[in-house]
Every structure is written in C-alpha cells, then in structure tokens.
C-alpha positions in Angstrom: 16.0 13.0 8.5 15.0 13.2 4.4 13.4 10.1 4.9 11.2 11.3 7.5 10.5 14.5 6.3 9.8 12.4 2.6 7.2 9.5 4.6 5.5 12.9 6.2 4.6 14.9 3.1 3.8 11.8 0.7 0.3 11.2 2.1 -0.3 14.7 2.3 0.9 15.0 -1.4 -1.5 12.2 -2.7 -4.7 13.3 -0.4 -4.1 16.8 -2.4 -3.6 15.0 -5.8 -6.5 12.6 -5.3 -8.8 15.5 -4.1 -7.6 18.0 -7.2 -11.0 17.5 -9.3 -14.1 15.2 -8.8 -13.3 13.4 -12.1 -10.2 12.3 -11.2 -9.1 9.3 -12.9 -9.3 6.0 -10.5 -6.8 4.0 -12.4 -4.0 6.8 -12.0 -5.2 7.7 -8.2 -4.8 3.8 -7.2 -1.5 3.0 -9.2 -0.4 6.9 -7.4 -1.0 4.8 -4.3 0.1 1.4 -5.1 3.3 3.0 -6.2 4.0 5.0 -3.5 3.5 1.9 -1.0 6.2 0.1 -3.4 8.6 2.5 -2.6 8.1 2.4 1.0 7.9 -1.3 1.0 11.5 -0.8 -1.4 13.1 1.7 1.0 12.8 -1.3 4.1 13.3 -4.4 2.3 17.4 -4.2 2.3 16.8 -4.3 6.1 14.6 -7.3 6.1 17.5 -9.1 3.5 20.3 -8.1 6.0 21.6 -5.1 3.2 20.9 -2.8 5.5 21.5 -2.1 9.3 18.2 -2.4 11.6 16.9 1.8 11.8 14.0 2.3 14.1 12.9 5.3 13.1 13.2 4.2 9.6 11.3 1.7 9.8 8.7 3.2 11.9 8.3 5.9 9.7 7.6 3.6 6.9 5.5 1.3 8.2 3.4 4.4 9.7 3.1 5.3 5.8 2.2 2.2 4.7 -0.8 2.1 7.1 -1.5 5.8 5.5 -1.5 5.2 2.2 -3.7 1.6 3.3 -6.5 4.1 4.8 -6.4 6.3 1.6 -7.5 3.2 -0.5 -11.5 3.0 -0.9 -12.9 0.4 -3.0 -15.7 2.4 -4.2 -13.6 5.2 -5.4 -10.6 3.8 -7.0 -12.3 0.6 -8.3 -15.3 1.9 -9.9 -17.0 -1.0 -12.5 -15.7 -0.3 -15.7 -12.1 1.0 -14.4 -10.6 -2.4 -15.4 -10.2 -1.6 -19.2 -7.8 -0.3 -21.0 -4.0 -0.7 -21.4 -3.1 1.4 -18.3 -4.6 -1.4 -15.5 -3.6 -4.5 -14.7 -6.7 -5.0 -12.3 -8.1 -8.0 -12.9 -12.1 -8.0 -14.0 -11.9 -10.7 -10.5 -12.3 -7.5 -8.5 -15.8 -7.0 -9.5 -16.8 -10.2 -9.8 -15.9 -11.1 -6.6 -16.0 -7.5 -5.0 -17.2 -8.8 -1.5 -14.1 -10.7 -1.2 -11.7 -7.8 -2.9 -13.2 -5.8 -0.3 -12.7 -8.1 2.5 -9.2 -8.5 1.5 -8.8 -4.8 1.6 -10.2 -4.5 4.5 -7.7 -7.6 6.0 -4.9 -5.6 4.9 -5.9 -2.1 6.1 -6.3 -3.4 9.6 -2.4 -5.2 9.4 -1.2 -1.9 8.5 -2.9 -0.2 11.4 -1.7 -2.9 13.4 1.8 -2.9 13.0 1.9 1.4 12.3 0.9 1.1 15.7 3.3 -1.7 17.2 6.1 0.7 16.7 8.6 -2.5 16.4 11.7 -1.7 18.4 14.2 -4.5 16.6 14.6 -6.7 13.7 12.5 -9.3 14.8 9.5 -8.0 15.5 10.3 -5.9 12.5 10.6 -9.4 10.8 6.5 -10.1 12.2 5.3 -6.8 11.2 6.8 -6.4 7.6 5.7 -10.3 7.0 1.9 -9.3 8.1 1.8 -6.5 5.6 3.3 -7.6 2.7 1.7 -11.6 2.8 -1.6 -8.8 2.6 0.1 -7.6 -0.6 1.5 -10.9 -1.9 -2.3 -12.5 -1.5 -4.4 -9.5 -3.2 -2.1 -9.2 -6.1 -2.1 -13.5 -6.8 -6.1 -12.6 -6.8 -6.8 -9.3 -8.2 -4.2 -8.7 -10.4 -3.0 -9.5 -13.8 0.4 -10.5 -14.0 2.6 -8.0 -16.3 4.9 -9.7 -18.8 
C-alpha cells in the first residue's frame, strides 16, 4: 500500500518542483525525472528477473508512473541548447545536433509508456511485453544521447 501511495504523490511532487520558479534549472529538473523513472524501473525489475513474485498492482502502479513521469518530459524545456555543459550532465551535444531525431525518440517512448500504462498487464508475460517496450525506449535513447559515465 506504501508503494502506491509513493507512485501517487511522486508525479505530483516533481510537477510542484519543476513549476517552483521559471528559472529552474533544466539539467536538475530532467535528471529529477530520469531518476525517479530509475527507481520505478528498479522497484519492478526483481520481478522481471524472477527475485520477486508477479504483483499486479505493483506493477500497474509503476508502469502508470513511468508513463507519468514520460508526459512530464518536454524537449524544449529540459533540453534547452546550451544545457549540455558542464560537469553535472551527461547529455550528449548529439541531442541538439540531431534534435529531430531526439525528439522523435522521445516522442517513440512517450507513446510505449502510454501504451502499456494503459494495457494494465494482468500476468508476468504480458508484464514481460510491456516492461521490454519501455525500457528497449530507454536502452536506445541513452546508446544515442547520452554520454557514458566512467
């Protein structure tokens, strides 16, 4: 029930911290985001490896947040040209060089997440479909638009 309650407020928490001032910084609002969808993605992976016993509602829950945080990502606003300097980023420059196809990419994933949010998958296997549509989105955007940490 923690878990639920948790998935509920987290998008509401990051739409109030994104919104706090117009100068907000994009490279902390986007990580705020990318991190968040990490720990969702974390919280359901035991179940996908077999660690963990198939939840439902668990999983529904998460994949429902995943597809909120998704929606909460805009291009414009947390990849603004220039946002790709400094120690804090690993976004690669590739994201405004090839913007159209960061974009399209975003755009690709943002509709898997709706996608399977909506789905509602009832068991592990078409828990198996839905996680492996999301996170191939993930997988693919960070090979291209993301430089590799140490």
């Amino acid at each position: 029930m923690h878990r639920l309650i948790s998935f509920a407020a987290a998008p509401l928490l990051a739409i109030a911290l994104l919104s706090v001032s117009a100068n907000a910084d994009p490279i902390k609002d986007r990580q705020a985001i990318m991190k968040d969808q990490g720990k969702t993605v974390g919280s359901i992976t035991p179940i996908i490896k077999g660690e963990k016993p198939f939840d439902a509602a668990a999983v529904i829950a998460a994949l429902k947040h995943l597809n909120e945080d998704a929606q909460m990502i805009d291009a414009a606003k947390l990849f603004p040209a220039g946002s790709d300097k400094g120690a804090e980023t690993t976004a690669s420059p590739k994201i405004w060089e090839d913007n159209a196809g960061f974009v399209a990419a975003l755009a690709k994933y943002k509709k898997d997440a709706a996608e399977v949010a909506a789905a509602e998958p009832k068991d592990l296997e078409s828990f198996k479909v839905a996680f492996n549509q999301v996170t191939e989105n993930c997988a693919a955007c960070h090979k291209a638009f993301r430089i590799k940490k140490d």
